[in-house]
C-alpha positions as CSV (number, residue, x, y, z in Angstrom):
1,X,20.2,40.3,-4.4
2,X,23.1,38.0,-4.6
3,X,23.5,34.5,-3.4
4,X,26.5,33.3,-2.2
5,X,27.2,29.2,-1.4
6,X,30.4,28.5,1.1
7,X,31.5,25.5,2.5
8,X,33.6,24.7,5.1
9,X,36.9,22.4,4.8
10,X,36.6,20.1,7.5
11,X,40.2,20.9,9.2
12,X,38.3,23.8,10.5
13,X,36.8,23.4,13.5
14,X,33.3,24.0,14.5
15,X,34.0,26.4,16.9
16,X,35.8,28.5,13.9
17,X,33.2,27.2,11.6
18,X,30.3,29.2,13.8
19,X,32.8,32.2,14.7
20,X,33.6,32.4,10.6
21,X,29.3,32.7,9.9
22,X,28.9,35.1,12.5
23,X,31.5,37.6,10.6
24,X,29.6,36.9,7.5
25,X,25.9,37.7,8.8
26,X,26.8,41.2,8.9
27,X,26.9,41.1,5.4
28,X,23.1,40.0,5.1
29,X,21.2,36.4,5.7
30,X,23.3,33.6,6.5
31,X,21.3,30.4,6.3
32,X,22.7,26.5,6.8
33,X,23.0,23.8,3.9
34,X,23.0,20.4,4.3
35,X,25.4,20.0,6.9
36,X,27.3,22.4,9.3
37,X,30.0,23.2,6.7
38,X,27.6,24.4,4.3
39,X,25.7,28.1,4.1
40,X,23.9,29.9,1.8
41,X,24.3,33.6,2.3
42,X,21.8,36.6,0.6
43,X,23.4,39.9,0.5
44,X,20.5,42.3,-0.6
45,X,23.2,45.4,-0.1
46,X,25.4,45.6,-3.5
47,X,27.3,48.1,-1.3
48,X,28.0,45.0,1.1
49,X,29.4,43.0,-1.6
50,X,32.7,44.1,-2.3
51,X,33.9,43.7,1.4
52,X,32.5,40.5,2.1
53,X,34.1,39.0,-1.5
54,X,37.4,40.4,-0.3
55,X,37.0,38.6,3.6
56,X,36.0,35.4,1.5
57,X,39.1,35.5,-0.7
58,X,41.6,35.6,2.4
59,X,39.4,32.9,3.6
60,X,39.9,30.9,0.8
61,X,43.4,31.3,0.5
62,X,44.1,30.4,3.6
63,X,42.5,27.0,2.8
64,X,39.8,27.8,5.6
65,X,36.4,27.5,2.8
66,X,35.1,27.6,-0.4
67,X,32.8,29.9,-2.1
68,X,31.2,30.8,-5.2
69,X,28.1,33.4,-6.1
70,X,25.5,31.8,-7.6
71,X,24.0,32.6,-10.7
């Protein structure tokens, strides 16, 4: 399993925020942090991983979150 920590910048909307975790449930269990910006996500697929690193890195270019995989 793999844990992944994101977090929201707060430019983004809530609406986007929600829309944003929804995508990333398909990829396994999406779970909220300590505020609404913040998730924890468990991808128990490795197959899953690769597609939902690449989504994350757009993401993140575009300034939209932050993530790192925990270790």
């Amino acid at each position: 399993m793999t844990v992944l920590t994101i977090t929201f910048g707060d430019h983004v909307d809530l609406n986007g925020v929600q829309s944003m975790v929804s995508s990333i449930a398909a990829y396994g269990n999406v779970y909220e942090g300590e505020s609404q910006r913040a998730f924890r996500v468990e991808v128990f697929r490795p197959s899953k991983l690769p597609s939902l690193k690449e989504r994350l890195v757009e993401w993140d270019r575009y300034g939209f979150l932050h993530w790192v995989e925990a270790t």
